[in-house]
Structures are given as C-alpha cells and as structure tokens.
C-alpha positions in Angstrom: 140.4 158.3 80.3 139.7 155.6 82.7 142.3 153.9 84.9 143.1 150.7 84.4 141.9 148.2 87.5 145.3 146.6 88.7 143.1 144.0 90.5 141.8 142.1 87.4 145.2 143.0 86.4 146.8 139.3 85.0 150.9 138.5 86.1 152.7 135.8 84.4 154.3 133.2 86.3 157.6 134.1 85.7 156.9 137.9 86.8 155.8 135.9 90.3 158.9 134.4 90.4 160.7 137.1 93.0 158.2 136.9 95.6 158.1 133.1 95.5 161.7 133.5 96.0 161.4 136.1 99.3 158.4 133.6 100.9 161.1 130.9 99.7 163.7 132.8 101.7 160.9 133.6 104.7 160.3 129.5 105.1 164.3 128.9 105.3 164.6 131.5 108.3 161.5 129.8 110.2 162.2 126.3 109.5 166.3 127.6 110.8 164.3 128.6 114.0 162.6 125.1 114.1 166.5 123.3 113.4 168.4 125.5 115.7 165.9 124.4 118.2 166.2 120.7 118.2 169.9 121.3 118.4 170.6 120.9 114.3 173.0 124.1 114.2 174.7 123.5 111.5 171.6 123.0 109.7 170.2 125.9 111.0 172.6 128.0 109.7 173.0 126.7 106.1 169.4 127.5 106.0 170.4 131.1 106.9 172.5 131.1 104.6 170.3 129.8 101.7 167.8 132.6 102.1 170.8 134.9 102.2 171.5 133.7 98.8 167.4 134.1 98.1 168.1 137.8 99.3 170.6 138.5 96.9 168.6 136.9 93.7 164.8 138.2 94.2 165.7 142.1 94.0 167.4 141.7 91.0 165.6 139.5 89.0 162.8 141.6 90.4 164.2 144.1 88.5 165.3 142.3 85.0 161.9 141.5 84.6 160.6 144.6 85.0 158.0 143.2 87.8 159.4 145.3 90.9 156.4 146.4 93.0 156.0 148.1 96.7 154.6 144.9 97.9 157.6 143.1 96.9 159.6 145.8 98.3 157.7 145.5 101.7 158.1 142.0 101.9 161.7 141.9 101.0 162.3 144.1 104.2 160.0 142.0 106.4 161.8 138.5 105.2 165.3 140.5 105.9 164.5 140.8 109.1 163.2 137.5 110.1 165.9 136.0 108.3 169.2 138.8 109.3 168.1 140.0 111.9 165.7 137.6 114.3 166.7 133.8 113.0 170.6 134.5 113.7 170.4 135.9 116.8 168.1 133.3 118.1 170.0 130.5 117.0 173.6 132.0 118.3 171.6 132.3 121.8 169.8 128.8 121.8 173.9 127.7 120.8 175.8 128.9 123.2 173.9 131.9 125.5 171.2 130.0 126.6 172.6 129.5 130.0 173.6 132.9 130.2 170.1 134.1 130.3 169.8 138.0 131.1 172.5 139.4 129.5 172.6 136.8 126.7 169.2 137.5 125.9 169.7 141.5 126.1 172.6 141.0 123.5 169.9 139.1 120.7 167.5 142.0 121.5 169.8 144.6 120.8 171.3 142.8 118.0 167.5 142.5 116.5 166.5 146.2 117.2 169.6 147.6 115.9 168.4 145.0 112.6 165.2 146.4 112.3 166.2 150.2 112.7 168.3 150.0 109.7 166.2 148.0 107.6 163.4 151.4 108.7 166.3 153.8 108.0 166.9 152.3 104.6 163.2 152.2 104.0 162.3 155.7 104.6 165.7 156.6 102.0 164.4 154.5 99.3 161.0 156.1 99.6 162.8 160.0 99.6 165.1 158.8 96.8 164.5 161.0 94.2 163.0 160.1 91.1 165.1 159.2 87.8 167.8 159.7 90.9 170.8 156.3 90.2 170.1 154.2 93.3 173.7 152.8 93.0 176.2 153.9 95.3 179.5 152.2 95.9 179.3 152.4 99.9 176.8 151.7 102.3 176.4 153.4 105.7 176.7 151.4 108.2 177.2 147.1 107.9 174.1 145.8 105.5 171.7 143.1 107.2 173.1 140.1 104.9 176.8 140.8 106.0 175.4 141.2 109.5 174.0 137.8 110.0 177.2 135.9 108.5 179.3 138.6 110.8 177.6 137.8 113.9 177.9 133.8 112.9 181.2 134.0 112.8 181.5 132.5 115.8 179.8 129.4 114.9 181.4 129.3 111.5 184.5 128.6 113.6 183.3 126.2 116.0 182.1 124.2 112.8 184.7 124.6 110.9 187.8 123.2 113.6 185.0 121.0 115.5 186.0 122.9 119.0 183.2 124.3 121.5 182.0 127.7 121.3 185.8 130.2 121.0 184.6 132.7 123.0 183.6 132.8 126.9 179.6 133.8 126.9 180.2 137.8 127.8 182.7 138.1 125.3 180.3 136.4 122.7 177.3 138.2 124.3 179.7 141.3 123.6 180.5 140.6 120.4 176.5 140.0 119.5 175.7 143.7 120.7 178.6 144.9 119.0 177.6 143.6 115.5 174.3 145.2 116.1 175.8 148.5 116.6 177.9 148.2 113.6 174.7 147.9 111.5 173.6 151.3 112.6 176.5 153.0 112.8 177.5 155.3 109.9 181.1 153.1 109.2 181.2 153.4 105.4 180.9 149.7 104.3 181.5 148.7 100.6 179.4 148.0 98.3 180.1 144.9 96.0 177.0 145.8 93.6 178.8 148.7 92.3 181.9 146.6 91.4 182.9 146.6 87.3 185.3 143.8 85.7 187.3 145.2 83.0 186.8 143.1 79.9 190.1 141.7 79.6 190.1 140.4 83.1 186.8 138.8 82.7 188.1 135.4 82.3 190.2 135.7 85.3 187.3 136.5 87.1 185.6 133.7 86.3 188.6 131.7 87.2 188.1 132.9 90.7 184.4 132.3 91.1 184.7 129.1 90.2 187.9 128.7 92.7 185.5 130.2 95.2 182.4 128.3 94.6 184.5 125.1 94.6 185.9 125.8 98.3 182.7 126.7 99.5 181.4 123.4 98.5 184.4 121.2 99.5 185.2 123.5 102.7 182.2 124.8 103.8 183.1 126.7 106.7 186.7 127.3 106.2 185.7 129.2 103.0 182.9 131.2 105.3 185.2 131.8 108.2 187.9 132.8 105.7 185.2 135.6 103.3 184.1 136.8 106.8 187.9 138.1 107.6 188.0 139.3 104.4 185.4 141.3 104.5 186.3 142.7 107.8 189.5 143.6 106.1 187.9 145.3 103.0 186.0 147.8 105.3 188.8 148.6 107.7 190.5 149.3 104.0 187.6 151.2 102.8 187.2 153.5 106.0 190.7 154.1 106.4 191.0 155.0 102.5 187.7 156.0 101.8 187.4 160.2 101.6 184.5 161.2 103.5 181.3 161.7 101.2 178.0 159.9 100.1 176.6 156.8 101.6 173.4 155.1 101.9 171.9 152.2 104.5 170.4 149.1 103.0 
C-alpha cells in the first residue's frame, strides 16, 4: 500500500485559518517593536495584547477543525516568544530603562531567556506526552508566557491607566523585570483557566459577567487590565497556598 504524498496534499482555507492567525499574531509583536520605538506605548502594548488574544484563538480552533499539525505547533512556540517573551521586554526597556542601560538591559535578557526556556521545557513535555494521554491539566508549573507578558506590563498598565510617570524607580522595575522571568521558570503551581467547567444553571450568570467584563475592558481599558492582573496574582497565591502538592505541567 503506498503512502499518500502529503505535498500534493490539498488544505482548505478554513483549515489555514490558525496559522494565518499565529503569522497574524507574529506581525502584531513586530509592528509593537516598530510603535514602542517611535515612542507609541500605548500602542505598542495593545498590539501585545491583540496577538495575546491571537494566542489564545489559533490552538483551539486549530484543534476544532481537526487541522493541528507540528508545523503549527512550531510556529505557535516561535510567535510566543517574539510576542511574550522579546516584544514586552523590549518595549518596558525602550519605556522606562533605557537610561539605565547595563542593568536595565540584563533584566530584558533574563526576562527573555527565562521566556524561551519554558516555552523549550513545555516543548520537549508535549513531545514525551504520552499518546491517547488527556493533555488537560488544571495547573501549570510555573507562570504561562501569556500571563507573563501582561504580568511584567503591569507597570505600564498603571502608568496608562492614572496618567502618572513610570511607579517604580528603574532598579526596582529592573527588579521586578528579572523577577517575572524567574517566575516563569519556577515550579509555583499556577492555575489553569482551560480546565475551568460552568455548571449549567450558572451559565447565564456567567455570561452576565463576560459581558460585564468585556464592557470594562472596552470603556476602561487599563483599569480593567491593572485590576485582572491583581486578580490573577491573587488566584495563584490562593492556588499555592491551597493547592495539595501533585501534577503540573509548563506551557
């Protein structure tokens, strides 16, 4: 029986549709570079932010239509760390580090090595996962790229959102840089909202709440931003202090 060549192999558009949306995602962290340069911050970061969104989508649709592949994979990991791991820390240093040079600029490498070493962990566990194995877990080890990047933003989210200069003197920010790095290595047991059910009954109130959610990120941007980012930090002090110890996985 003769394979089947996969190069004159035909994909519909809509099967293309996740990898249009990581290059999508790939263009938004570049073109952030380009913003953050001229000075456009908060441009630059809502561009972060969009391919953050772009992040979230292209796995799963990936997956719904059945049109996951290796490449896709690859890419996926490349664009996450462009976009979570180089385009953040860039723009944080050309915002507010630049004139602390040396140690400024140590803090964005560390920041994007300790990005890129997760992103390898989590690579080398996907490929050991084993086969027909559920790759759901309710915690991740360590802080996941995504959360990362608006983490290490936080900073700016506050700046932007009460129109003062940057709230933190350049060590301390430098400091706090290298610190969300580490976090993203580190085997803190972080949740992991892709595991979360609704009941049916509370469905409805759910929805409520997205909508209440959606509707403050539009009207109050970074408010809403500054305000998830606390939360967050608040759901995986919970989740570590509550959490028994057990299985985990980096992403």
């Amino acid at each position: 029986m003769t394979r089947p060549d996969r190069k004159n192999e035909k994909l519909s558009l809509v099967q293309l549709i996740p990898n249009m949306l990581t290059i999508t995602a790939i263009c938004a962290g570049l073109t952030a570079i380009r913003f953050g340069l001229n000075g456009q911050y908060e441009l630059a970061v809502q561009l972060v932010l969009l391919a953050a969104v772009l992040d979230g989508l292209d796995g799963r649709i990936a997956r719904a239509l059945g049109s996951d592949s290796k490449m896709g994979a690859e890419l996926d990991s490349l664009a996450d760390f462009l976009n979570f791991g180089v385009v953040p820390s860039l723009i944080l240093y050309h915002w507010a580090l630049e004139d602390f040079r040396g140690l400024g600029w140590l803090a964005v490498l560390v920041y994007a090595v300790c990005c890129v070493l997760r992103l390898a962990r989590f690579n080398v566990a996907r490929k050991e996962e084993m086969p027909g194995k559920g790759s759901e877990n309710a915690y991740f080890v360590g802080v996941p790229s995504p959360a990362g990047a608006a983490l290490v933003m936080l900073p700016m989210f506050i700046s932007f959102g009460f129109g003062t200069d940057p709230v933190l003197p350049d060590l301390l920010l430098a400091l706090y840089m290298g610190g969300i790095g580490l976090l993203m290595i580190s085997r803190v047991p972080t949740w992991s909202f892709k595991t979360v059910k609704v009941p049916r009954g509370d469905v409805r109130i759910f929805m409520v709440g997205f909508v209440l959610v959606g509707a403050l990120l539009v009207t109050y941007a970074w408010l809403s931003l500054i305000a998830l980012c606390f939360v967050y930090i608040g759901v995986v002090i919970w989740k570590l202090i509550t959490r028994p110890r057990g299985l985990g996985k980096p992403e």
